[in-house]
C-alpha positions in Angstrom: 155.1 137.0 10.8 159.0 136.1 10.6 159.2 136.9 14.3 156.4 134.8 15.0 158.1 131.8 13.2 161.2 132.7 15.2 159.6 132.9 18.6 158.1 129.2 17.9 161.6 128.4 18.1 162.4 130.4 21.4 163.7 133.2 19.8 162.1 136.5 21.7 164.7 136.4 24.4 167.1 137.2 21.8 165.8 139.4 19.4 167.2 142.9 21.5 170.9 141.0 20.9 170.0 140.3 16.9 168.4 144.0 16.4 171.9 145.7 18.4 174.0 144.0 15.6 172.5 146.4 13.3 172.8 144.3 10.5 169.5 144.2 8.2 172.0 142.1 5.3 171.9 139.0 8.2 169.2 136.6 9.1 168.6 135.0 13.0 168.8 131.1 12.8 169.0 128.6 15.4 170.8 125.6 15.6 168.8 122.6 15.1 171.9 119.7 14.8 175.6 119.5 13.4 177.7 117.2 11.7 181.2 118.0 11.4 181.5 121.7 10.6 178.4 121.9 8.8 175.4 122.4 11.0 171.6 122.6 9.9 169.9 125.5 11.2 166.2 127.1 10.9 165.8 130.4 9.5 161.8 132.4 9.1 162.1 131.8 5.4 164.3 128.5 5.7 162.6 125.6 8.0 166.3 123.6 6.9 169.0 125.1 5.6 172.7 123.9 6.2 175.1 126.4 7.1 178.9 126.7 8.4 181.0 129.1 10.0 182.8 132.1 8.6 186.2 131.7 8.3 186.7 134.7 10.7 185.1 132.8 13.3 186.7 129.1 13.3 190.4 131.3 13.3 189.3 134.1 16.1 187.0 131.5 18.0 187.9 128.7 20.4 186.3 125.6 19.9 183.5 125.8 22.6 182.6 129.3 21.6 182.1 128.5 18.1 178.2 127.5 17.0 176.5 124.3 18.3 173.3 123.1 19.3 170.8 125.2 20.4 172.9 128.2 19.8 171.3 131.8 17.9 173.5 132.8 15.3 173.5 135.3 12.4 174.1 133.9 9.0 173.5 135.2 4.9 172.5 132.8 2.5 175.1 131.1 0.6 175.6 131.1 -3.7 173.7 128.6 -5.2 174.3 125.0 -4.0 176.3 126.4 -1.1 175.8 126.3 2.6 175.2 130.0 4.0 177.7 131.6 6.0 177.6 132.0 10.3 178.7 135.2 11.1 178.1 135.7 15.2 176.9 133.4 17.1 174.5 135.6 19.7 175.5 135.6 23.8 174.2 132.2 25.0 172.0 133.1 28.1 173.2 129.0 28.9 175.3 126.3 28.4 176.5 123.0 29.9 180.1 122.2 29.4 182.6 119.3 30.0 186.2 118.4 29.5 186.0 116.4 26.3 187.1 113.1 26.1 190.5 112.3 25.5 191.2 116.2 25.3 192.8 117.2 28.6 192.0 120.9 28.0 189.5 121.3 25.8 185.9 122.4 26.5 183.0 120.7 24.7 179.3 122.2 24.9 176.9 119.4 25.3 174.3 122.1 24.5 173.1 125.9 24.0 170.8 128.1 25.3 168.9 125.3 27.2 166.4 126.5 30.3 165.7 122.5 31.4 167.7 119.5 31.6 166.1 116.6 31.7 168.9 114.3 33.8 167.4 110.5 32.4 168.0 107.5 34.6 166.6 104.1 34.3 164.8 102.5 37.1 165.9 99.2 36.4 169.6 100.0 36.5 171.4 101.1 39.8 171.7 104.9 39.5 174.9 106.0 40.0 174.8 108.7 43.3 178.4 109.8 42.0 177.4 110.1 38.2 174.1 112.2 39.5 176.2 114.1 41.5 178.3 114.7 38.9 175.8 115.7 36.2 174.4 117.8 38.4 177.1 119.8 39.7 177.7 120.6 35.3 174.1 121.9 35.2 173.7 124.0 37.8 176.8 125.7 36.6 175.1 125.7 33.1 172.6 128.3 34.2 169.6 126.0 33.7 167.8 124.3 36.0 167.4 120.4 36.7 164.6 118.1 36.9 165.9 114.2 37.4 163.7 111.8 35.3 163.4 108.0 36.4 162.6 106.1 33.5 161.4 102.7 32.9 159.4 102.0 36.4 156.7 99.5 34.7 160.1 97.3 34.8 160.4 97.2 38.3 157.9 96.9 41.4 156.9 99.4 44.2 159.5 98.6 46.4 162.4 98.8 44.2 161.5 102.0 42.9 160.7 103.5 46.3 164.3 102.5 47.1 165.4 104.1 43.9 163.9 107.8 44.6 164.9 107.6 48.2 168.2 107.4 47.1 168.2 110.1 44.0 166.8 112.4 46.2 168.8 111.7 49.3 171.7 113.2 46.4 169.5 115.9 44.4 168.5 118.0 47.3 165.3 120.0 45.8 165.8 118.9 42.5 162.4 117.7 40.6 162.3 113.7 40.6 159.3 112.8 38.1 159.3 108.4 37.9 158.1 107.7 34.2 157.7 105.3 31.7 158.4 106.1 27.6 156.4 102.5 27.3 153.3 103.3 29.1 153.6 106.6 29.2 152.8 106.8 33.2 154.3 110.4 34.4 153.4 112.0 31.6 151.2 114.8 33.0 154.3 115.3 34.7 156.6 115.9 32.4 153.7 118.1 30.3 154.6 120.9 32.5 158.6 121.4 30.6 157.1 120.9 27.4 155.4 124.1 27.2 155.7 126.8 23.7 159.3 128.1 23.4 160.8 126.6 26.5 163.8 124.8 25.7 164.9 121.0 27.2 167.4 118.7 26.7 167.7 114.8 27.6 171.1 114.1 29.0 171.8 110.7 30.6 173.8 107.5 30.1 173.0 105.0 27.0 170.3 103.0 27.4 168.0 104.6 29.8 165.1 105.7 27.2 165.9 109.5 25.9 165.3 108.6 22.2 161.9 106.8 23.4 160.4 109.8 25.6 161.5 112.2 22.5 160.0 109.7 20.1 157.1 109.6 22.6 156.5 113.5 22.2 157.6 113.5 18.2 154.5 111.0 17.8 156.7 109.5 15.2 160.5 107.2 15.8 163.2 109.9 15.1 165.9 107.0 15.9 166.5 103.8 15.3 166.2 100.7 18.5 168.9 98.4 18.6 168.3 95.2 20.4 169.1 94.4 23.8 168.0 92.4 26.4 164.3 91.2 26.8 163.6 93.3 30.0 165.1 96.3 28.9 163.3 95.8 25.1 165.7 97.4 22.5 168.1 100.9 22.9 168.2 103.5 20.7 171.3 104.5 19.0 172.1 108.5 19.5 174.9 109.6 17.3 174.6 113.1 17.5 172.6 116.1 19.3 170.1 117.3 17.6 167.1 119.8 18.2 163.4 119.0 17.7 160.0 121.1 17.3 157.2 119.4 19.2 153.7 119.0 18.4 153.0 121.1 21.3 155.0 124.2 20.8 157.9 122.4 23.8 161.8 122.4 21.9 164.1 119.4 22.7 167.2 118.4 22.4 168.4 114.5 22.7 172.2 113.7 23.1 173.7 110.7 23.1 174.6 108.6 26.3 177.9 110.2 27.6 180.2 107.4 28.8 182.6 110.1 30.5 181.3 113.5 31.7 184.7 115.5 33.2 184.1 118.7 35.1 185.0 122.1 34.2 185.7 125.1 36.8 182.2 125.2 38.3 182.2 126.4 41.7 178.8 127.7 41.4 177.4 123.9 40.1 179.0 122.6 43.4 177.6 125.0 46.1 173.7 124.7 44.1 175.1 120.7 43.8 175.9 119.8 47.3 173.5 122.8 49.0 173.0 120.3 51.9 176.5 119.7 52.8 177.1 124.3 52.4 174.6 124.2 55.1 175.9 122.3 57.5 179.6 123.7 56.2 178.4 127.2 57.8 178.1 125.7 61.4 181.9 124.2 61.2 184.1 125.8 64.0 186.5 126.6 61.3 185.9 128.7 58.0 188.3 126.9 56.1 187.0 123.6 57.7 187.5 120.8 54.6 185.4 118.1 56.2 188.3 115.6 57.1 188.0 115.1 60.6 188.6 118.6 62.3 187.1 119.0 65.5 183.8 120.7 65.4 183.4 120.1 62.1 179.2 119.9 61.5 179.5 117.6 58.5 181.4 115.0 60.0 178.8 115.1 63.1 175.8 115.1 60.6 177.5 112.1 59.0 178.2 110.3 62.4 174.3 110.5 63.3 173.4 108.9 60.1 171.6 112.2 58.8 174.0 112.6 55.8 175.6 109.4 53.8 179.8 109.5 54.4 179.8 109.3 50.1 178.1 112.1 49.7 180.9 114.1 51.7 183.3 111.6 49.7 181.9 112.8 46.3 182.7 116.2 47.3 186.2 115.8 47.9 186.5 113.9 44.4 184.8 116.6 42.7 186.8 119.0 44.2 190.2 117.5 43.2 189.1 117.2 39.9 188.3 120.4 39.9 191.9 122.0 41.5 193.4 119.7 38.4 190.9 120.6 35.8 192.7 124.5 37.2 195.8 123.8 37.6 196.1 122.5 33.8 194.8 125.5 32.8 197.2 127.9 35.1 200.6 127.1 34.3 201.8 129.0 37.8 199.4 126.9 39.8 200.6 123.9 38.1 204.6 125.0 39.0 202.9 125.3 42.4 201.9 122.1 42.4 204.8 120.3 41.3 206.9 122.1 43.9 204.6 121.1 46.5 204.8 117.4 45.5 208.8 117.9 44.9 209.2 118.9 48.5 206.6 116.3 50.2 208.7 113.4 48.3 212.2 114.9 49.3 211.1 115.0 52.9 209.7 111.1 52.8 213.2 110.6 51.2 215.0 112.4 54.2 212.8 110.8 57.0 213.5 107.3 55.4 217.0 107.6 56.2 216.5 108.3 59.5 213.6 105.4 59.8 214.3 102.2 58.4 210.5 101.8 58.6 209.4 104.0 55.9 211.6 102.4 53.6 209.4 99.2 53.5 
């Protein structure tokens, strides 16, 4: 019976890791939200309980390992009035990462053990190629799969949202695109399919686009409260924090609030699935090592020449990439030497060839 509750909550793929622990004293709970260092979890005999971690884990843990969202963890119930106690947090089979903000090394998970993300865009609003891109690149590396949602399209008419797919997909290259709208609820059916018992999604996206209305839409009930806003987009909702939900159905969510700044982590991986198009054509360059920047035989400049491939698509490559190499190089200290060496010589050369050009002085 216990189990049962527990699967409810998408706990059979991680029942073999709880049962290994050995540990009959400790209860499996999953993370429904967290505020600060106390998170609220659900246990088989506890639909809400509030918990926190052991002090072994916040000193032996990193930040992004400790629990959050989504995650499986271990815990024993606390004395009276106090929050149980997190003991392990169980191997998460995903999670989407990014460098927090204002952190320059830090890692932040957005959210655990996830199988969909729901990428929410507005069709009203330009979407961003870049920002998809982006987004993108993070959950492919996540482990999960993507499924790009256009909300909104009883706000604009056939043409404009015609335009609007062509160009998501022209940058999400066998990626899901389901047009929507949380109002109406046109796409539904759609969306039905990710909602199924014990399946796991979460709603990333900027501000404003309608997360909090399609979860509210599946909730039956408002779970967040609707700011006002302009008259055509009809109100926002205010996310302040990640939190999980049950729905009617037996489907699990997760809504996050609108990220204003999503930096990359290492995630070669996310860019090959990402940019899949642009690998393809890579493989018939005339050079291995071929970086796209005008060597000769190169396939992706040729692609892009005969109008087959957008030149910011290639472009949004190359920024992804060098955020990446920096995103590394802050974490190797040697590769970082390396790279302050490189950029010592480069500028002491310019110095040298000034002298000997007046030109270059200018």
């Amino acid at each position: 019976m216990e189990h049962s509750i527990l699967d409810s909550w998408g706990f059979a793929p991680f029942s073999l890791a709880f049962s290994s622990l050995a540990r009959p004293d400790l209860m499996p709970a999953r993370v429904l939200s967290a505020l600060g260092p106390r998170l609220e979890v659900v246990a088989a005999a506890h639909p809400s309980l509030f918990a926190q971690p052991s002090g072994r884990l916040r000193h032996t843990m990193a930040p992004h390992q400790l629990p959050t969202v989504g995650d499986w963890v271990t815990l024993s119930p606390g004395d009276a009035g106090a929050a149980a106690v997190i003991h392990h947090v169980l191997p998460r089979r995903t999670q989407l990462l990014r460098r927090a903000a204002g952190r320059r090394d830090q890692d932040q998970v957005v959210a655990a053990n996830v199988d969909t993300f729901l990428l929410v865009t507005s069709a009203n609003r330009d979407a961003s190629p870049r920002r998809v891109e982006r987004y993108l690149t993070a959950v492919w590396d996540s482990g999960a799969a993507p499924v790009i949602v256009v909300n909104k399209i009883d706000l604009v008419d056939g043409s404009a949202l015609a335009a609007a797919l062509a160009e998501l997909a022209a940058v999400a290259p066998g990626v899901p695109i389901v047009p929507v709208s949380a109002h109406s609820g046109a796409g539904s059916a759609e969306l039905a399919a990710y909602l199924r018992p014990g399946h796991t999604i979460a709603l990333i996206g900027s501000s404003g686009v309608g997360k909090s209305t399609l979860v509210n839409r599946w909730l039956g009930r408002d779970h967040q409260t609707v700011l006002p806003t302009d008259d055509n987009d009809r109100g926002r909702h205010a996310t302040t924090r990640r939190e999980l939900f049950a729905l009617p159905g037996g489907g699990l969510v997760i809504d996050t609030p609108g990220m204003r700044i999503f930096g990359l982590l290492d995630t070669d991986t996310g860019l090959a699935e990402a940019f899949a198009d642009i690998a393809a054509l890579a493989a018939r360059c005339r050079f291995r090592d071929c970086q796209h920047r005008g060597e000769p035989g190169c396939a992706v400049d040729a692609a892009i020449d005969a109008g087959e491939i957008d030149p910011g698509r290639r472009d949004g490559l190359h920024k992804l990439e060098r955020e990446l190499a920096a995103a590394e190089r802050r974490r190797d200290p040697a590769l970082a030497r390396e790279a302050r060496e490189r950029w010592k010589a480069l500028h002491k050369g310019i110095r040298a060839r000034s002298k000997i050009d007046p030109k270059l002085r200018r």
